[in-house]
N, C-alpha and C positions, 0 to 999 in steps of 0.2 A: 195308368196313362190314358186310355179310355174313357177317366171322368168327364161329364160335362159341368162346365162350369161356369156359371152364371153372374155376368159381369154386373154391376148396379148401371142405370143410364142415370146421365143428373135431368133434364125434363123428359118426365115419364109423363106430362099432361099433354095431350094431342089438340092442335091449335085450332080455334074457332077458324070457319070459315069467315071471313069477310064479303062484305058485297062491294064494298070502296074497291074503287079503279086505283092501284096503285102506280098508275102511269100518271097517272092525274095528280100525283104528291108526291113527286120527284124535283128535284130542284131544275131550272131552267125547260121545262116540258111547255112547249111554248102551244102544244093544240088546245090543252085547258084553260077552263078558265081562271084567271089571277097567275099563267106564265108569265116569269119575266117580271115580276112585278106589276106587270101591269092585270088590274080587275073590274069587270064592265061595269061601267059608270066613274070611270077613275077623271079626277080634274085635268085638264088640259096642261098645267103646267108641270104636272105627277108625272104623265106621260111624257113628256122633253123633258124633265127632268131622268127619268128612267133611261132613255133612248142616249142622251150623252153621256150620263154616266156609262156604257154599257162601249159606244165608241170610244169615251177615253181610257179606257180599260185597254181595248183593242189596240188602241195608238199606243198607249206606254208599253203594252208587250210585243208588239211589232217594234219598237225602238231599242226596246231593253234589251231584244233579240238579237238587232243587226249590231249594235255595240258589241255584246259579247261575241261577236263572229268576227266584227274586225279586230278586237282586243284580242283574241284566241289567232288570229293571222298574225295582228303584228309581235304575238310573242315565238310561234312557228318558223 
């Protein structure tokens, strides 16, 4: 009972350090550059287009939210 016993690890290789900002290649990290889709020198129309897309998102689940709140009352 005393044995020790030596489990196998499945990654036995120890990971390079990086020097990349991994804040910086996260989806929506809006302090870098190319958050949000938008990237410096991006065309004028990329940009409102990026920007509405991004409210109509917001508006349909601000919508889709307050339905399911009245639909969840008037089954209550």
């Amino acid at each position: 009972m005393s044995e020790k016993i030596i489990l196998p690890v499945l990654n036995k290789n120890p990971q390079k350090p990086s020097n990349k900002n991994i804040a910086c290649n996260s989806c929506g990290s809006g302090g870098c550059s190319g958050g949000f889709g938008i990237k410096p020198g991006s065309e004028k129309e990329e940009v409102y287009r990026n920007i509405f897309l991004y409210v109509a998102m917001g508006a349909i689940m601000f919508i889709v939210a307050y339905l399911i709140t009245k639909l969840l009352s008037f089954i209550s």
